[in-house]
ZAMARGU-4260 file (C-alpha; in steps of 0.2 Angstrom, whole numbers, plus 5000, padded with zeros to 4 digits):
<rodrens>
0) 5713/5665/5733 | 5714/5669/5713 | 5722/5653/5712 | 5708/5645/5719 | 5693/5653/5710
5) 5705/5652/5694 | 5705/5630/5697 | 5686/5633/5702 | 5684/5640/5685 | 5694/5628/5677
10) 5686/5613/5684 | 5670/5620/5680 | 5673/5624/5662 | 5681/5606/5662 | 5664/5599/5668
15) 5654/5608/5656 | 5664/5603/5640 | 5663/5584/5648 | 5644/5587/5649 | 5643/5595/5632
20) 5652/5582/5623 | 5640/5568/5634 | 5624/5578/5628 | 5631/5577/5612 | 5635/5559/5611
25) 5617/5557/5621 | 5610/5566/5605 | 5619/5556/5591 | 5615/5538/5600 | 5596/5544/5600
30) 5600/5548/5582 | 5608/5532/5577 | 5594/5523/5588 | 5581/5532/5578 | 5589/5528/5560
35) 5589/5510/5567 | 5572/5509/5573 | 5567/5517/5556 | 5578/5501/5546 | 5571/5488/5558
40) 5554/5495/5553 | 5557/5495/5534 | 5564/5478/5535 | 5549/5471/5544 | 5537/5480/5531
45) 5546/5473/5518 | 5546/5456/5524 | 5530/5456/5529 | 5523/5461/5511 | 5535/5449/5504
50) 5525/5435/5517 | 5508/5443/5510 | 5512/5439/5492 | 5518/5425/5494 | 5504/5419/5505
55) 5492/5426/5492 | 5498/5417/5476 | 5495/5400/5490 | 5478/5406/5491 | 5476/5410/5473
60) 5485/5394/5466 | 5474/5383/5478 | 5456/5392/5475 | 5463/5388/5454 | 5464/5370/5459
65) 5449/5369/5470 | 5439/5378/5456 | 5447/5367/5442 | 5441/5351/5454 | 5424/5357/5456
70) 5421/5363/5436 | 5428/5344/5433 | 5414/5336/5449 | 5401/5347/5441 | 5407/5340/5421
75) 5404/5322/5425 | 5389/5326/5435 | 5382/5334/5421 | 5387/5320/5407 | 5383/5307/5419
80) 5363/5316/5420 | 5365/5319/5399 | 5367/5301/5397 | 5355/5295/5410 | 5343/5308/5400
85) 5346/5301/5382 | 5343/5283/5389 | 5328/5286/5397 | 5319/5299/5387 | 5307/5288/5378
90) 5303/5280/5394 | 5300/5294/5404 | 5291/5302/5388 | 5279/5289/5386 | 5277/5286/5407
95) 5272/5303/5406 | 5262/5305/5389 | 5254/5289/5399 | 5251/5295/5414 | 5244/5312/5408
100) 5229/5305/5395 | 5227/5291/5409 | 5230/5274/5402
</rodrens>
C-alpha cells in the first residue's frame, strides 16, 4: 500500500513538473509572440513612413511642376496681352477719346 501511494506521489509530482515546465514554455512562446508582434509592428511603421515620404516628395515635386507650368501659361498670357496692349493703345485711346466727346 506505501508502495502505491509512494508511485501515486511520484506520478503526481512527475505530472506537475511536466505541467510546470508546459506553462512555462506556454509563457516564453507568448513572450517570443509578443516581442514578434511588437518587430512586425515596428517594421510596418517604419515602412509605412518610408511610403509617406516618399509619396510626399511625388506630390511636392509634381505640385513644383505643375506650379512652374502654370507661372509660364499665365507669363505668356500676360506678354501676349502686354503686346496686344502696346499695339493697340493709340487705337483704343482715340476710339475712346472718340467715343466719349461724341464725334
Amino acid at each position: 500500500m506505501q508502495d502505491m501511494i509512494s508511485r501515486l506521489v511520484e506520478i503526481d509530482q512527475k505530472a506537475r513538473e511536466i505541467t510546470d515546465r508546459a506553462n512555462a514554455l506556454k509563457e516564453k512562446s507568448k513572450r517570443k509572440i509578443e516581442q514578434k508582434k511588437l518587430e512586425l509592428r515596428d517594421d510596418y511603421l517604419a515602412r509605412a513612413r518610408a511610403r509617406i515620404e516618399k509619396t510626399k516628395e511625388t506630390l511636392e515635386a509634381d505640385a513644383a511642376r505643375r506650379w512652374e507650368q502654370l507661372k509660364a501659361e499665365h507669363d505668356a498670357t500676360r506678354l501676349r496681352f502686354e503686346a496686344q496692349c502696346r499695339d493697340h493703345l493709340d487705337v483704343w485711346v482715340e476710339t475712346i477719346v472718340s467715343r466719349a466727346i461724341g464725334r
